[in-house]
C-alpha positions in Angstrom: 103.8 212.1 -1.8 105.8 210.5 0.9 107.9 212.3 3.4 110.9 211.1 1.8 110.1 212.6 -1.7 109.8 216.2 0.1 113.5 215.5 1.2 115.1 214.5 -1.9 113.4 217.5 -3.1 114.7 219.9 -0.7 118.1 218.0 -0.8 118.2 218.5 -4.7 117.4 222.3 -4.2 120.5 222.6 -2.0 121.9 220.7 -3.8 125.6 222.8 -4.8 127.0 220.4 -7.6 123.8 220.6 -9.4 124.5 224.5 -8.9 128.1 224.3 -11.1 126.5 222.6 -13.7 123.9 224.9 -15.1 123.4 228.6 -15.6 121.7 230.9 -13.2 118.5 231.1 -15.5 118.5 227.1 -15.3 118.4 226.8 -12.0 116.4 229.7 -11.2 113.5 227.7 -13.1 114.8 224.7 -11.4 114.2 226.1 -8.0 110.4 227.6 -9.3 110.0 223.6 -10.6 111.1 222.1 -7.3 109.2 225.0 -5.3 106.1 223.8 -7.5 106.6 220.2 -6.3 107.3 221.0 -2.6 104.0 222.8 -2.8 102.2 220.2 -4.3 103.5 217.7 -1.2 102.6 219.9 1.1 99.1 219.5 0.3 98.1 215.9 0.4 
């Protein structure tokens, strides 16, 4: 992936609105999901 996809990924983990909107078990998987994809950038 390209530098810029790691960002928007980091940026939607920090993301605080996203935060209001769902419950702490949502976003708890959320941040495992985005954690996942971080990962997987990382890598290539």
């Amino acid at each position: 992936m390209m530098k810029e996809s790691l960002l928007e990924l980091t940026r939607q983990l920090l993301d605080k609105k996203t935060v209001k909107k769902e419950t702490v078990k949502d976003y708890n998987d959320r941040i495992k999901e985005l954690e996942a994809q971080i990962a997987a950038c990382v890598k290539e």
